[in-house]
N, C-alpha and C positions, 0 to 999 in steps of 0.2 A: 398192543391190544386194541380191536378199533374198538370205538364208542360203542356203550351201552346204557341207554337205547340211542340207535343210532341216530343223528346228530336231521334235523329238518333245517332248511335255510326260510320257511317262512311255515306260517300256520296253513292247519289241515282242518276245513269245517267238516262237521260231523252234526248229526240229528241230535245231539247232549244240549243241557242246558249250560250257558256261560260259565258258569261256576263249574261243570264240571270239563267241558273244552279247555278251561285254563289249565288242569294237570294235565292234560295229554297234549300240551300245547306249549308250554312253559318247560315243561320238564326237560325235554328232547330238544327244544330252540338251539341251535346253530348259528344263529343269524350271523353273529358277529364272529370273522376271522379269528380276532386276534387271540380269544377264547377259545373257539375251536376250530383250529386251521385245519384243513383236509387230512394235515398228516399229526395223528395223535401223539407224536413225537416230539413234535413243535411246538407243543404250548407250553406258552411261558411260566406255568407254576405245576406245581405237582413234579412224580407225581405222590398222593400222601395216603395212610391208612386210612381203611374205610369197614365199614361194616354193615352186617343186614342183617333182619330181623329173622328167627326162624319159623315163623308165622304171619300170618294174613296182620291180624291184633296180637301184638306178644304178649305175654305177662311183664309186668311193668309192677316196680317197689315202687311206692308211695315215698315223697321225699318227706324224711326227717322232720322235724322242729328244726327251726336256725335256719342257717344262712349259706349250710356249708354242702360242697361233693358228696353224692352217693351213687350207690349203686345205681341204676336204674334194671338193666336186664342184664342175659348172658346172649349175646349175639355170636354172629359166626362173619369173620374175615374175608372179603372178597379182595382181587389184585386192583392192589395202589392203584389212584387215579384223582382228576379235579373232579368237585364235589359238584353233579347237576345246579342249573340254573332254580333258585325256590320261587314257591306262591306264597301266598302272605300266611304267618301263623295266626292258628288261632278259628274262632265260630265266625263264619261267613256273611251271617249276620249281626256281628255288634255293634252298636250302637255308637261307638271312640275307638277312633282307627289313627296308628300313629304311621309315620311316613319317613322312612331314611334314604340313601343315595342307593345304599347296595351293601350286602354283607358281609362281614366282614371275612377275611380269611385267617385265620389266627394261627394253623398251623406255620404259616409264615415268618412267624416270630424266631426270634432264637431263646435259646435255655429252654427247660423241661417242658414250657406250655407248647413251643411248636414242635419238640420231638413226641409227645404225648397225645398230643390233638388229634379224632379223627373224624369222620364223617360219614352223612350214610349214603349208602350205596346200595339198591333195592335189584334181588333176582326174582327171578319167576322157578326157581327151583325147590323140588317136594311139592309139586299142586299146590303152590303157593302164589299169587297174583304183586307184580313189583308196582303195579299202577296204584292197588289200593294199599300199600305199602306206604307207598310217597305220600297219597293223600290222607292217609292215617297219622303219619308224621305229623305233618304239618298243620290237619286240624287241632291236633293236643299239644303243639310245642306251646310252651311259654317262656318262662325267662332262663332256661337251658340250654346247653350246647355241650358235646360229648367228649370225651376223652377216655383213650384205655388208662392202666395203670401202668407208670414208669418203668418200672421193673418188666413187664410184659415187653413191650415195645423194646426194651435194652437187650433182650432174648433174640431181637432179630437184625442187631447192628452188624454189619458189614464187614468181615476181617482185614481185607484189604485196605486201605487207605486210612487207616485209624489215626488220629491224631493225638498223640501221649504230651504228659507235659513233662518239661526236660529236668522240673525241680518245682517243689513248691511253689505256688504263687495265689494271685488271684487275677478273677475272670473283670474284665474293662466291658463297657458298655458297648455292646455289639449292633451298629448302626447299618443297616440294608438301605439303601437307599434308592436301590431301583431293583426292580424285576431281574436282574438278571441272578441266575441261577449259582455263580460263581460268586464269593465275599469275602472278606478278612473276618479272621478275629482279632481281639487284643488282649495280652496278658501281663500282666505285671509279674514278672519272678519277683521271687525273694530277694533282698541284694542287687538286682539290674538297677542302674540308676535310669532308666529309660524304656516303655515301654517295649513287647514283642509281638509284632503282627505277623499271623501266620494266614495265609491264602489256602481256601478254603476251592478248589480248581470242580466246581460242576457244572454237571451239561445234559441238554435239554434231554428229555427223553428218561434219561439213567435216573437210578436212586438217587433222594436228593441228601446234602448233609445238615445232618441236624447237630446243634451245639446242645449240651448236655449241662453246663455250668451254667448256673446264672448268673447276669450280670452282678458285681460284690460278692459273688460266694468265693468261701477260699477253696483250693483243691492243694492235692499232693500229688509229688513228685509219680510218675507212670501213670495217674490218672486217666482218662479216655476227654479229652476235651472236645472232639468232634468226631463225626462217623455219617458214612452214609445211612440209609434206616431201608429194609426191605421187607414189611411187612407181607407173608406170606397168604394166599388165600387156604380158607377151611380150617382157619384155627379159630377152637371155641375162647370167648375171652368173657369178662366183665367190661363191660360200657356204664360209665359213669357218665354222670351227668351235675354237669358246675355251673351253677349263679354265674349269669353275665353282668355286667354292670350297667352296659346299652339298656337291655331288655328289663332288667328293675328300675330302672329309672321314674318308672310309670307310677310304680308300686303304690310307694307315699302320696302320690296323690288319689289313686284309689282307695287310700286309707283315709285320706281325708274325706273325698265325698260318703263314702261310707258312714263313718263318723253323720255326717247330715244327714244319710237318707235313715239311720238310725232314729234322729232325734225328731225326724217329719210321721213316726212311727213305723216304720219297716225294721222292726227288731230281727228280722232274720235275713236283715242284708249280707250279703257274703261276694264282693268284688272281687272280680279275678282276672291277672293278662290270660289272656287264651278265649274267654269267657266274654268277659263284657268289654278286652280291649282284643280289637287285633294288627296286627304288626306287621307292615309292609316297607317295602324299599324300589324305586325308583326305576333300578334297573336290578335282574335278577340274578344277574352271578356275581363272585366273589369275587370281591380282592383286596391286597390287604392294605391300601390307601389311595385315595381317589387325588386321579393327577396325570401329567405326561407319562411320569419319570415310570406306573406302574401301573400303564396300560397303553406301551406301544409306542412312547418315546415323543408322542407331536401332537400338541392341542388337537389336529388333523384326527390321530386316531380318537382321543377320549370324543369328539365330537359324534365321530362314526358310532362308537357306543349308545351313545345318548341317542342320536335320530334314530338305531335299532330299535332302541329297547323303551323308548320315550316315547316316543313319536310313531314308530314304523308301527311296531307289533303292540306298543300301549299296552304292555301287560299291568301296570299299575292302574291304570285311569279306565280300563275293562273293569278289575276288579271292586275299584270304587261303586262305578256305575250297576253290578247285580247287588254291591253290598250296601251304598245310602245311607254310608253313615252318617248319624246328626251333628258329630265332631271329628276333625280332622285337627289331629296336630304333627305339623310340618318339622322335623328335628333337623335343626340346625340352618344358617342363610344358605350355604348352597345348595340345600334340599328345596328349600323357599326358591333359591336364582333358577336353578334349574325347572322346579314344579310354573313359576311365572314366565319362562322363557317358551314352556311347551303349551300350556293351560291358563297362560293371561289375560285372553280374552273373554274367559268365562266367571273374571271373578270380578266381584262389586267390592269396594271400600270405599268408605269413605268417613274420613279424607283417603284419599289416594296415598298409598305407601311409598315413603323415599326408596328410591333406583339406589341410592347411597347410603344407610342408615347412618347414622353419628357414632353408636356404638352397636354396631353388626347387631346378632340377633333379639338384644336387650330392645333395643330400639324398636325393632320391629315386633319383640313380644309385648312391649308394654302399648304397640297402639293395637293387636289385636285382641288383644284382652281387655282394653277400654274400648273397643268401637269394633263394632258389626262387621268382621269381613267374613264373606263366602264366593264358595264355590257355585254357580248357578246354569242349570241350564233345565229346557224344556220342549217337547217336542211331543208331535202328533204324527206316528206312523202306521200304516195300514188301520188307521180308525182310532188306532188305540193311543192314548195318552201316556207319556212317561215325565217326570222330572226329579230336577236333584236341587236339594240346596243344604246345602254341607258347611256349618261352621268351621272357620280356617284360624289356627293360632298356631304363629310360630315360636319355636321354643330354643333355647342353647343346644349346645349336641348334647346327646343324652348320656356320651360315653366317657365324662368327665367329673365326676359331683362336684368339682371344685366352683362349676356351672353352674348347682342349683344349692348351694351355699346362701342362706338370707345375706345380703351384701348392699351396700352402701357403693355408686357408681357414678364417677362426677370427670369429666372433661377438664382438659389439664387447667384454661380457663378458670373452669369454674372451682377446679380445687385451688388454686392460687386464689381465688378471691374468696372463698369461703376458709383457708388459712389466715391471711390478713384479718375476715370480720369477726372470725369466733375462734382466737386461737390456743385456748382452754380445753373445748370442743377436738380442735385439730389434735391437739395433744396424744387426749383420748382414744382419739381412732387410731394411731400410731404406735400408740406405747401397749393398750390395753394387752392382759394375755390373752382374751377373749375373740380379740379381731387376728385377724392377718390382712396384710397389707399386701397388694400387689400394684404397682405401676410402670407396665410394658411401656416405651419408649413412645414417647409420643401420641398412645390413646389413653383410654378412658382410665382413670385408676376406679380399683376395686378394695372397698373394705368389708371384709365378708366376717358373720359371726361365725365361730366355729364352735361354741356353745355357749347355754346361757341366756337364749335368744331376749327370753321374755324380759329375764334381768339388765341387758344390756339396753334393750329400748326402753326401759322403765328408768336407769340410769342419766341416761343420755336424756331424759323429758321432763327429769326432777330437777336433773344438775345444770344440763346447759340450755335451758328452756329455748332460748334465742334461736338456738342453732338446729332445736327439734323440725321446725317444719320445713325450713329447705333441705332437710338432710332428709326426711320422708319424700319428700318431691323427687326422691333420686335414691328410693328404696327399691331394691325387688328381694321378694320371697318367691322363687320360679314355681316351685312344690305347691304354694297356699296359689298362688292368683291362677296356674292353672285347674286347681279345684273349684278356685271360688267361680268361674267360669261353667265347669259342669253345676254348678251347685244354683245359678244364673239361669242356665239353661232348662234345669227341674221346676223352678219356680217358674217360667213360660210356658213351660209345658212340651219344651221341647226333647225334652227326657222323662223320660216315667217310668216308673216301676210295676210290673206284674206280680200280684200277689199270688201266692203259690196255691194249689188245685192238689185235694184227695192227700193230705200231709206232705205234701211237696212243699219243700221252700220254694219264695218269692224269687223273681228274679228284677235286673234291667232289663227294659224290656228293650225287645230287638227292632233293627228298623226296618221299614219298611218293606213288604216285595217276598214274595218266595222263595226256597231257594230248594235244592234236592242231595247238597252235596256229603252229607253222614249217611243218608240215606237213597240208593239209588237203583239201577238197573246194573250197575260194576261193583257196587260193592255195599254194603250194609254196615255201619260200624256197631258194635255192642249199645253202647249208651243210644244209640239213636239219635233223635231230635228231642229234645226236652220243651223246646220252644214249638211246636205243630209247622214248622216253617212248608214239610211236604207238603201237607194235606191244602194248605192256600192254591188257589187257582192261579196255575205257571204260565208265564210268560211265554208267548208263540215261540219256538224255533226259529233264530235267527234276528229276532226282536230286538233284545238288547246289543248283538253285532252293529244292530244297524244305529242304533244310539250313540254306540261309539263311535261310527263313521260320522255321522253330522257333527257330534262334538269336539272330535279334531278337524273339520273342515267348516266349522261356522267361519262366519266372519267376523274380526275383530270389532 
């Protein structure tokens, strides 16, 4: 099947404003071989179920109370394929704009999330538009991402090639280690005193196979433990929609500043990802871990990616530049190496950030949450004035909470000498059931509360007074100090709130600049613009293009 829509090797300008050039721009991107070789047969993943909407705006459930999968719509099935290149989720103009490498590919997994996982895929079929499709998606995504139901997907397993199991057992941890399309599994029979790997023989192009047991599930004897997956196009299905862990991450601290902008009087704060954060990534397609091993095999290729998608076509640092946001948080160091490898010379610190940090991103988020770093640049084209200056803090990855655990974080050094002078204290952080203890080989150990928070520092400042303030000196709460940052930020005034008009609630107010893209000449979304961002006086045609050209070519 060739590519749909078909595959551009470089951007196509058009009379649209930036914001909306980026879908018809982003979408279709080619740049990169390795992603989409000439021949759609050859790419390295895929290919996996997919779906589209059967409307322009479908009708869409409202998610539940909690935490958990629901419904979202009933879509209709288009043929398997890798999931288009994304633009960032969420309102174009918000105000906290987070930043990752690239998205994640999850049907890649094995057991039920990657044989269930699917993604969307936008037609133009029924007088229907896929352009405002795509961009409909992605202005209301928040912290979701789709899957059919198990049982549906199992409807369309492959007869041939099935993999049965020979007698009871259970499923081994099923490790992918590169892109390649072929894998083992591993299975423990009943009674075998040794495990049994079975080779799992696919190839590029063909259905891929998907494992069905999860890692420690037990299964029985004739069970299906693997199977290719052929999801057919034009069948109507249920599309759920599941809590990511990446995308919530944010959450809590949205709750937190909320929580402030409550007590500053805006009783009808109501923070929201999609809303007042939105959500971008580095480079725009998927995959399902960043490295040689699973994108082409040679520092060589992942490099090629990065100057496409970084540097060539700047899809990320475009959409910075219409969007201004007054906060950027950077997730994770290599989000940070990579973001300072393309965009270092436009950023102020000071002090100047370790090239090295002592402990990776800890390190780095505790000096930009204590000291001023941004993003800065400015410039005077055809008359007109533009600039940016974007609060920058880097954060742990977001797709770990074990990351943003309130945690106690000390260098082998320093826990050695902090054992010897309070070792009452040491005891405590070791033994409590409260903490968990981790100490990776040779770096930093981590004593994280895992509840109790208040009572454990309240413990620890009655009982072993001594040892309270160097043990604070080498505290992080990731959740509190990146609120207490926005919350820094409202008190300058560099955040503010829009009180709500004609029984409207209040909003964060958005930043800077105009934008057209809920609203346009391609497509109109129902809610509109809540924030007037049309009716502002738009930037010339071509304007902000030219922004981004001087800003990857200043000098350092």
């Amino acid at each position: 099947m060739p590519y749909d829509p078909p595959r551009q090797k470089k951007p196509n300008p058009s009379t649209d404003p930036l914001e909306i050039q980026l879908v018809y721009n982003v979408r279709p991107c080619g740049t990169c071989d390795f992603f989409w070789p000439d021949d759609p047969t050859q790419q390295p993943y895929g290919p996996y179920p997919v779906y589209d909407f059967d409307a322009n705006t479908p009708k869409e459930n409202l998610p539940p109370g909690g935490n958990g999968p629901f419904v979202w719509l009933q879509g209709t099935t288009r043929t398997p394929t890798f999931p288009d290149a994304e633009v960032m989720d969420g309102c174009r103009k918000a105000p906290i704009m987070t930043i990752g490498i690239n998205p994640n590919l999850t049907a890649f997994a094995s057991g039920t999330t990657g044989a269930s996982w699917c993604y969307p895929s936008f037609s133009s079929d029924s007088d229907t538009d896929s352009w405002t499709k795509y961009a409909y998606y992605y202005r209301y995504r928040s912290v979701y991402q789709e899957h059919f139901d198990l049982e549906f997907t199992k409807k369309y397993l492959l007869a041939a090639d099935r993999i049965k199991a020979e007698k009871p057992g259970t499923m081994l941890y099923v490790a992918r280690t590169t892109d390649a399309p072929s894998f083992d599994i591993r299975v423990q029979y009943d009674g075998d005193p040794n495990p049994t790997a079975i080779h799992l023989a696919g190839n590029l192009g063909e259905p891929r196979y998907v494992v069905l047991v999860n890692a420690g599930d037990k299964f029985s004897a004739g069970d299906v433990l693997a199977a290719r997956l052929a999801v057919p196009s034009g069948q109507k299905a249920d599309v759920w929609d599941q809590p990511i862990g990446y995308y919530q991450q944010i959450v809590p601290v949205l709750d937190i500043f909320q929580d402030y902008l409550k007590k500053k009087g805006h009783a009808d704060a109501h923070l929201q990802v999609g809303e007042d954060v939105g959500q971008l990534d580095m480079v725009a397609c998927a995959s399902p871990h960043w490295g040689p091993d699973w994108l082409g095999g040679t520092n060589s290729s992942v490099n090629t990616v990065i100057s496409n998608c970084v540097q060539k076509n700047a899809w990320a640092m475009k959409q910075m530049i219409q969007t201004r946001p007054a906060i950027l948080f950077l997730v994770g160091q290599a989000s940070w190496d990579m973001f300072q490898d393309a965009y270092g010379h436009l950023i102020k610190a000071n002090p100047p950030l370790p090239k090295i940090p002592d402990d990776g991103p800890y390190t780095l988020m505790r000096q930009t949450v204590q000291n001023d770093c941004r993003l800065e640049f400015k410039t005077k084209i055809d008359g007109k004035k533009y600039s940016l200056s974007t609060r920058l803090v880097i954060t742990p990855h977001f797709s770990y909470d074990e990351n943003f655990l309130p945690q106690f974080r000390l260098s082998p050094d320093a826990l050695n000498a902090f054992m010897t002078a309070y070792p009452e204290a040491s005891t405590f952080l070791h033994t409590d059931k409260r903490m968990q203890y981790e100490k990776p080989q040779g770096s930093f150990a981590g004593f994280a509360i895992i509840e109790d928070k208040e009572a454990v520092l309240a413990e620890i400042k009655k009982k072993f007074a001594p040892a309270y303030k160097p043990l604070m000196a080498a505290y992080y709460d990731p959740h509190q100090m990146m609120a207490d940052v926005l919350s820094a930020m409202f008190k300058k005034g560099e955040l503010s709130y829009t009180k709500g008009k004609h029984g409207q609630p209040g909003f964060l107010s958005r930043s800077d600049g105009p934008c057209t893209f809920c609203v346009n000449d391609h497509w109109t979304f129902p809610k509109g613009c809540p924030y007037d961002k049309p009716a502002e006086k738009q930037y010339p045609i071509g304007f902000l293009e030219k922004v981004a050209e001087q800003m990857m070519n200043a000098a350092p």
